[in-house]
C-alpha positions, 0 to 999 in steps of 0.5 A, spaced: 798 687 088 797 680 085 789 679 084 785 673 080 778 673 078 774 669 081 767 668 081 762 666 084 753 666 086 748 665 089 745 658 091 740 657 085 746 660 080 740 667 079 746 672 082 752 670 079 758 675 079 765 676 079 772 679 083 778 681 082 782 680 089 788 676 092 790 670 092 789 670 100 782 673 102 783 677 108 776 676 110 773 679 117 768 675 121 764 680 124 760 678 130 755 685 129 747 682 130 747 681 123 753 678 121 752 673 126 745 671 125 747 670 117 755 667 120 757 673 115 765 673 113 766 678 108 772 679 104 772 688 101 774 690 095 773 696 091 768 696 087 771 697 081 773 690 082 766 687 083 762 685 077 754 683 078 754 678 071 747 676 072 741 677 078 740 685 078 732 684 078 733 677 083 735 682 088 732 684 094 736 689 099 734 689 107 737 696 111 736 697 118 739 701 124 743 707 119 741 704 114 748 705 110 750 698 109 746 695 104 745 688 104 743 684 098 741 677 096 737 672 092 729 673 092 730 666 090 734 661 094 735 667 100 743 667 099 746 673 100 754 673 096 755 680 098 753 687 099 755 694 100 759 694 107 757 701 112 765 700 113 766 701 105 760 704 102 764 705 096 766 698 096 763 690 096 763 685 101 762 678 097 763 672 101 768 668 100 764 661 101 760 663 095 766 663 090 764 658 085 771 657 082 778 658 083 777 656 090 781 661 095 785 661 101 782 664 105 785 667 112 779 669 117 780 676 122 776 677 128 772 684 128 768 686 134 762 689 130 757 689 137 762 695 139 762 698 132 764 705 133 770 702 138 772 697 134 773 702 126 777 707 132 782 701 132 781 698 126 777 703 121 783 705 117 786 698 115 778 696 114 776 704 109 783 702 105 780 695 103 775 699 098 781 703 095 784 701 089 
């Protein structure tokens, strides 16, 4: 696999982080009530390849409905640049408009998280290996 480092941030610069992943981001635009409030595209990555530089102590985590996803932001500027996926949860979900350089082709998949148990039957094997390394 052909990853780089990027890195990335919060919009005050509080939670600075960086990932290894591909060239080409596969980032999955989900339309569940959350990511479509927010316009969450997400790209996973095992966890292993996520590191938070900064901002530990500047981030707030909301939970609801099976409380497994953990979506995180800045308790300064409200950015949420990544967060634990319910799909993934021993990976990262990081945003990839909240990469600070390089910048990275991104190519945008479809996921219908409204039907979410449906949607992981069709898809879930392709999105639960995104977290494997």
């Amino acid at each position: 696999m052909d990853n780089i480092k990027y890195n990335g941030s919060c919009h005050c610069g509080q939670v600075q982080w960086e990932v290894l992943a591909p060239r080409t981001l596969n980032a999955i635009d989900c339309n569940c009530t959350i990511c479509i409030k927010k316009q969450n595209k997400h790209v996973i990555v095992p966890s292993a390849q996520f590191k938070l530089l900064s901002g530990q102590t500047g981030l707030s985590t909301y939970t609801f409905n099976t409380h497994q996803a953990k979506h995180m932001f800045c308790n300064k500027c409200g950015v949420q640049s990544f967060y634990i996926p319910r799909s993934n949860p021993d990976g990262i979900g990081f945003m990839p408009h909240c990469i600070d350089r390089p910048q990275p082709k991104v190519v945008v998949e479809n996921f219908d998280g409204n039907k979410w148990e449906e949607s992981m039957e069709m898809k879930g094997a392709d999105i639960s290996k995104r977290s494997k390394q």
